[in-house]
VOZA-397028 format. One line per field, with one value per residue (C-alpha): residue number from 0; x, y, z. Coordinates in steps of 0.1 Angstrom, whole numbers, plus 5000, padded with zeros to 4 digits. Layout:
nr: NUM;...
px: X;...
py: Y;...
pz: Z;...
***
This chain:
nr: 0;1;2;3;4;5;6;7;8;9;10;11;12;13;14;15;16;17;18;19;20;21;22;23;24;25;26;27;28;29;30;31;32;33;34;35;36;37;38;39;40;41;42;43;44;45;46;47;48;49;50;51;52;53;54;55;56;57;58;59;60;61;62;63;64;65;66;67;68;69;70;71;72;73;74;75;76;77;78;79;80;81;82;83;84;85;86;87;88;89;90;91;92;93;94;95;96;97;98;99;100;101;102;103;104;105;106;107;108;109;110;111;112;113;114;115;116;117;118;119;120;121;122;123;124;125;126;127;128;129;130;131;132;133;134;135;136;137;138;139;140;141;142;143;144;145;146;147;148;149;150;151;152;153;154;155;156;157;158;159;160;161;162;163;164;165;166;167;168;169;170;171;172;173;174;175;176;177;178;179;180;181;182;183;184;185;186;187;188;189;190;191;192;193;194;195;196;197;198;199;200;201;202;203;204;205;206;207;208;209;210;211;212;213;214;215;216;217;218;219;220;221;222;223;224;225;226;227;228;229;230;231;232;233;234;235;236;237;238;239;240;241;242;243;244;245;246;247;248;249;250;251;252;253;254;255;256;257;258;259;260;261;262;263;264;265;266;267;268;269;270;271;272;273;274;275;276;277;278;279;280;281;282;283;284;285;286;287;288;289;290;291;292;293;294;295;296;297;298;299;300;301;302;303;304;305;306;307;308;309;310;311;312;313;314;315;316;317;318;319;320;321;322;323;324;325;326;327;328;329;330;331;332;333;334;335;336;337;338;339;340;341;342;343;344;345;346;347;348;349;350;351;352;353;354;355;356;357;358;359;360;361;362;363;364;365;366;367;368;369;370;371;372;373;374;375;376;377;378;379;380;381;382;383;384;385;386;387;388;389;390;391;392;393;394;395;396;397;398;399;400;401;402;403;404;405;406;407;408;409;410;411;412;413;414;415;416;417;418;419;420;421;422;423;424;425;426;427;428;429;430;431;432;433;434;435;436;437;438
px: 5000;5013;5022;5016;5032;5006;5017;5013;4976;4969;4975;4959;4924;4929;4929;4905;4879;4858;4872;4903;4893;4884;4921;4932;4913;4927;4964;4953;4952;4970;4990;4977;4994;4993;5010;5013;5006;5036;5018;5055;5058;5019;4983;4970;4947;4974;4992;4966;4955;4989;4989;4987;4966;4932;4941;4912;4916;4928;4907;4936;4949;4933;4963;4965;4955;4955;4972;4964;4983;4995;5012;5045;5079;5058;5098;5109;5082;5092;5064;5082;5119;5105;5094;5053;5043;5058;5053;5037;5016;4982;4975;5009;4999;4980;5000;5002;4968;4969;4994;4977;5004;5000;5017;5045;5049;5085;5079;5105;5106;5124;5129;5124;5141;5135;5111;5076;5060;5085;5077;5036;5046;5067;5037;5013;5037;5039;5070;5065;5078;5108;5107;5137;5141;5165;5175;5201;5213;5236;5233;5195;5199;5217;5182;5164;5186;5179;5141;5146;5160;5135;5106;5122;5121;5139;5130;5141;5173;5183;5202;5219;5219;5209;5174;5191;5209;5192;5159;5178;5198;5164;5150;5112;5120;5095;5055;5053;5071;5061;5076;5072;5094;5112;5090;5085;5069;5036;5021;5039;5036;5021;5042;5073;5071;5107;5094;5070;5105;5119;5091;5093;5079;5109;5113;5084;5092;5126;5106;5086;5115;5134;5102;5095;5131;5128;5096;5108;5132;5110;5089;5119;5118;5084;5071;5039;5011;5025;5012;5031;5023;5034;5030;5040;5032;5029;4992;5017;4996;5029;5044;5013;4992;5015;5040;5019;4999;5038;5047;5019;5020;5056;5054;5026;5024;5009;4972;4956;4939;4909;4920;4887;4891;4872;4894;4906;4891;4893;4920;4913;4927;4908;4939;4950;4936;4948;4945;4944;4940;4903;4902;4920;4960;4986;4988;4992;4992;4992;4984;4982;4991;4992;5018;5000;5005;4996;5008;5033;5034;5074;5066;5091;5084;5101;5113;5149;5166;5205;5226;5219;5245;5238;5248;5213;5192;5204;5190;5159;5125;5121;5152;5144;5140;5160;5197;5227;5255;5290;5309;5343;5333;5297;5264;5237;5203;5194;5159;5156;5163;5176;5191;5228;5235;5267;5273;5239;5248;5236;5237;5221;5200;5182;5192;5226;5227;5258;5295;5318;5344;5373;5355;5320;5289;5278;5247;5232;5204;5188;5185;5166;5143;5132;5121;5089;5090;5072;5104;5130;5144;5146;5126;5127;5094;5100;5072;5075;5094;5124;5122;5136;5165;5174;5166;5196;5220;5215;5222;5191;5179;5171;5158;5157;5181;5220;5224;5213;5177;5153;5139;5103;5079;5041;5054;5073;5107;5127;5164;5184;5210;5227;5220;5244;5236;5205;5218;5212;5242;5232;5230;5213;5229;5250;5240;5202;5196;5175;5187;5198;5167;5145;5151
py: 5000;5034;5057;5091;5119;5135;5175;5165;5146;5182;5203;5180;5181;5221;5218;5186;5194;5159;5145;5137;5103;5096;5107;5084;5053;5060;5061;5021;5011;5005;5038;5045;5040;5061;5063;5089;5086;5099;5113;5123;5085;5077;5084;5071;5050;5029;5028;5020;4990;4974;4977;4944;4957;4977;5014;5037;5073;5098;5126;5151;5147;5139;5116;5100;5065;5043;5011;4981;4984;4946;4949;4937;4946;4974;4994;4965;4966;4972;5001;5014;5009;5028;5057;5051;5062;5073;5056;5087;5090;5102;5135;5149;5151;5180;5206;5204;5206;5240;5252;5243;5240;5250;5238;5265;5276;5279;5261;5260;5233;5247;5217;5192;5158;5128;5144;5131;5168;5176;5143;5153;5188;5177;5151;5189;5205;5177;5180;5222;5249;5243;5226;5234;5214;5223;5201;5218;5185;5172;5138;5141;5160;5131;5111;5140;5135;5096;5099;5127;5104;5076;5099;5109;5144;5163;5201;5206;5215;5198;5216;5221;5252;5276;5289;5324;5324;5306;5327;5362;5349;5342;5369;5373;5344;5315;5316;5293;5282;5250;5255;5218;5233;5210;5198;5180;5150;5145;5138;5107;5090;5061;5051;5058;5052;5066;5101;5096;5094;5124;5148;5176;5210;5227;5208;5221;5257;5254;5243;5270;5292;5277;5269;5311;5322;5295;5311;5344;5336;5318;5349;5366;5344;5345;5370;5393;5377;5344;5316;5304;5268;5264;5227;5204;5170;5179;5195;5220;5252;5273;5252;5260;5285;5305;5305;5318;5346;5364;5359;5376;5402;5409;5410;5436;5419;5391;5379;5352;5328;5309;5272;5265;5225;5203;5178;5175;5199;5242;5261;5292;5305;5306;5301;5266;5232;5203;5166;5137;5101;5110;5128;5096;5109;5101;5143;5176;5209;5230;5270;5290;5324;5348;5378;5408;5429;5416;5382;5388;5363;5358;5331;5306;5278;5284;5258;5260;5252;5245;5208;5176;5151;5124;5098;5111;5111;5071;5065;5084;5088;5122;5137;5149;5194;5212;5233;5205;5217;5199;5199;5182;5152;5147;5155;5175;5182;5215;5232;5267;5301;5291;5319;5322;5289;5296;5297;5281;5246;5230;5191;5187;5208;5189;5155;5136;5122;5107;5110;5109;5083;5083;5078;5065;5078;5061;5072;5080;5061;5090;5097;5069;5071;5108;5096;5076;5045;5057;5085;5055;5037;5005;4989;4956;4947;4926;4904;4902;4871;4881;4917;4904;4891;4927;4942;4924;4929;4899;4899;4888;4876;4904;4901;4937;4955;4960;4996;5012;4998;5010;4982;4986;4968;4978;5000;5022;5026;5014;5013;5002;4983;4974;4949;4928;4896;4887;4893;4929;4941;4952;4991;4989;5009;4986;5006;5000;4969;4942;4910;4882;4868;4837;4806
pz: 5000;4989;5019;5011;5030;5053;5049;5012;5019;5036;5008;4984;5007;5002;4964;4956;4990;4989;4962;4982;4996;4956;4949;4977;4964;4927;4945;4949;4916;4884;4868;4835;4800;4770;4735;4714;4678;4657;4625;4608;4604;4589;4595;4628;4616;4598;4628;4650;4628;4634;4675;4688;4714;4718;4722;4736;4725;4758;4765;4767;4729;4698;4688;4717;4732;4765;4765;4785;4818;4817;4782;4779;4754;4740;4740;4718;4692;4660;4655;4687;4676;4643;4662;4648;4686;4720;4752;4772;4807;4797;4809;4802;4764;4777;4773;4737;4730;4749;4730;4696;4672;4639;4611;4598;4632;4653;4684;4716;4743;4765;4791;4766;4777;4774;4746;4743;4742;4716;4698;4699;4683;4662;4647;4646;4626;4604;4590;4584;4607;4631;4666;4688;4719;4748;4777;4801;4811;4786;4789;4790;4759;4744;4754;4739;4700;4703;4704;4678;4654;4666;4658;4623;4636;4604;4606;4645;4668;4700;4723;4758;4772;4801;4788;4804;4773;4749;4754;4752;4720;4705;4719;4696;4674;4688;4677;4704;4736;4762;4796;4808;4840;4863;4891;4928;4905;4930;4900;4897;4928;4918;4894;4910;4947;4949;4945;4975;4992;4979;4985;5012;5013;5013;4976;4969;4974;4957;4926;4926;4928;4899;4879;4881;4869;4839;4829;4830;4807;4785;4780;4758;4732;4720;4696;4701;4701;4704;4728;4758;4777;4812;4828;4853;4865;4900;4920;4942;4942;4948;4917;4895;4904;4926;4898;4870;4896;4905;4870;4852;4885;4872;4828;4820;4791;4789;4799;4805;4779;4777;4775;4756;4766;4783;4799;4838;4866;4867;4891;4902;4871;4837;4820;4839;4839;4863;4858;4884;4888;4890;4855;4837;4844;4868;4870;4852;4856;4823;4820;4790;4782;4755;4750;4742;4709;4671;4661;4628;4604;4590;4561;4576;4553;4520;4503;4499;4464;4468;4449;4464;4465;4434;4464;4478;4445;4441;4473;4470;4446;4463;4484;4513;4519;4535;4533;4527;4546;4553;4585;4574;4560;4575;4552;4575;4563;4580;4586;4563;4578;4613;4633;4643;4662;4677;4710;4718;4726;4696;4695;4663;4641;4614;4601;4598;4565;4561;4558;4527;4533;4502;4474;4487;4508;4539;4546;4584;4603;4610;4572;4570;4602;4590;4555;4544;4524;4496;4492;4488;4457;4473;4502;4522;4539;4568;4586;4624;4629;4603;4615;4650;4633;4613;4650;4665;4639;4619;4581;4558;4526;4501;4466;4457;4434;4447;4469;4499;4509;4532;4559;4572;4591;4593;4564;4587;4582;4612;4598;4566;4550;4522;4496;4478;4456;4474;4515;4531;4552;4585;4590;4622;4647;4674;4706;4692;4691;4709;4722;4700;4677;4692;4676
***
């Protein structure tokens, strides 16, 4: 039986009133478990089709789905390892849906790892627009660039850096900016009894004081009349609604929005929703606000027209978008008109695609994982026992034409190889993959 603190019971009586004891009961049963469909890769539906499991939409976003909590190896599914969905608690797909994302739109993340609300905006935009994640941590951000090439994220930047700096470098530059902040974690109690441990009320308040100065630094870097989403996953009044009450008492300049949804339970602030165990999440907290003056639009998606390699146009029907730049001898794929990068702790900013090694072009996994199969010259269509062998670095027969070759299963791209007199050399990346195939 989960032993919750009592000072925290205390405050949570003050913010639910009678539906405390429900809260309590909730605390006794199984944590909820979501997905999040990744549209970048294919249509929902498709994807949804090949789930082994039922999957019964959320209530907090419209591409997002419960999973049955006794399913097993859903990590090591090959719709998984292809980046088709992202394992992701429930109600913390809610603060996307605040901020509405619009494809064409510049988005920020400003505390981004591990990266499942960057993954969900990432799926909005649709493969328009530019999502830039930061994760101050580095090797967190390391985490963060994995799933990005997982998800097949192309037009985006991962970085590590102080959002101090980041946020005054960018100063204006963002339509759109989530501030999922660094938090006590009450909201995740029941699925990680460790954090019960770690909870006191003086963490609390040193949240609050560190969520506050990362949202006032957040507030520089998005334009006038531009959206910003603050959100935890913790029920802390002084983490949610104390922060955003001394923030908007200190910047003049923004004002509260109507959330317009109709998911969770209200705050005391029109602007702010909060989700429970009650409302069908382990717990959220996500308030929205608007930065006042008239929204300018700056045409960011232009299609760019510069060479592509020939090593590309041999692999692909339809090369991918995007500004091909070298850095020695490494091919990058970059988003169009990105600011000044320098100096901003940049890990990656669009796609690797490859390096030029004497006279031949390897190409990158990530190339790959960012491209659809109906894009690429050659394809290998794997069923699900043969697709566990590929998966764990196995070579495999291929009857397709000699050269670089696409391997998918479900028709989503999960990682290539290279064809050569009917066997497919394994591209697969070695720190990827799954245990040895079952006999």
């Amino acid at each position: 039986m989960l032993q919750l603190p009592l000072d925290f019971l205390e405050e949570m009586k003050m913010i639910l009133g009678k539906d405390c004891d429900l809260y309590e009961q909730c605390m006794e049963k199984e944590a909820f478990r979501g997905i999040a469909v990744n549209r970048l890769k294919a249509d929902k539906e498709q994807i949804l089709s090949e789930l082994p499991f039922v999957a019964e939409p959320v209530p907090f976003y419209e591409a997002g789905y419960y999973i049955p909590c006794d399913e097993k190896g859903v990590g090591n599914m090959p719709l998984h390892l292809g980046g088709a969905f992202y394992v992701q608690e429930p109600s913390a797909m809610s603060a996307v849906t605040l901020l509405d994302v619009q494809q064409g739109e510049k988005v920020l993340d400003l505390c981004a790892a591990p990266g499942g609300k960057s993954a969900q905006i990432a799926s909005c935009l649709n493969g328009t627009g530019l999502i830039w994640s930061n994760e101050v941590v580095r090797n967190r951000a390391q985490i963060l660039l994995s799933n990005f090439e997982r998800m097949g994220i192309a037009k985006g930047v991962v970085s590590s850096c102080y959002p101090e700096v980041l946020c005054k470098r960018l100063e204006g530059y963002f339509d759109k900016v989530l501030v999922d902040a660094p938090c006590s974690g009450e909201g995740m109690f029941r699925k990680n009894p460790e954090a019960v441990k770690e909870w006191s009320r003086e963490h609390v308040l040193s949240c609050a004081e560190r969520q506050l100065s990362i949202l006032r630094s957040a507030a520089g870097a998005l334009k006038k009349g531009g959206v910003l989403v603050y959100s935890t996953c913790t029920f802390s009044y002084e983490e949610n609604e104390g922060v955003i009450q001394k923030f908007l008492s200190e910047n003049e300049d923004f004002e509260m929005c109507e959330i317009g949804e109709h998911f969770g339970r209200k705050t005391v602030l029109p602007c702010a929703v909060r989700i429970t165990p009650i409302e069908g999440g382990e717990g959220h907290f996500a308030a929205k606000l608007r930065k006042k003056g008239e929204s300018v639009s700056d045409a960011y998606s232009k299609p760019v027209k510069n060479d592509v390699p020939k090593a590309l146009s041999e692999i692909f029907e339809q090369v991918p978008q995007g500004v091909y730049t070298t850095a020695g001898e490494k091919l990058y794929i970059m988003p169009e008109n990105l600011p000044d990068i320098k100096g901003l702790g940049v890990i990656r900013a669009g796609v690797l695609a490859g390096e030029f090694k004497k006279n031949r072009f390897e190409p990158a996994h990530a190339l790959f994982m960012s491209a659809k199969p109906e894009h690429i010259r050659r394809v290998l269509e794997l069923d699900d026992k043969t697709v566990k062998e590929f998966l764990s670095g196995m070579e495999i027969e291929s009857d397709g034409d000699n050269g670089y070759t696409a391997v998918t299963c479900h028709h989503i791209v999960i990682g290539f190889g290279k064809t050569s007199n009917g066997r497919l050399k394994n591209k697969y990346p070695k720190g990827l993959r799954i245990l040895s195939a079952e006999k």
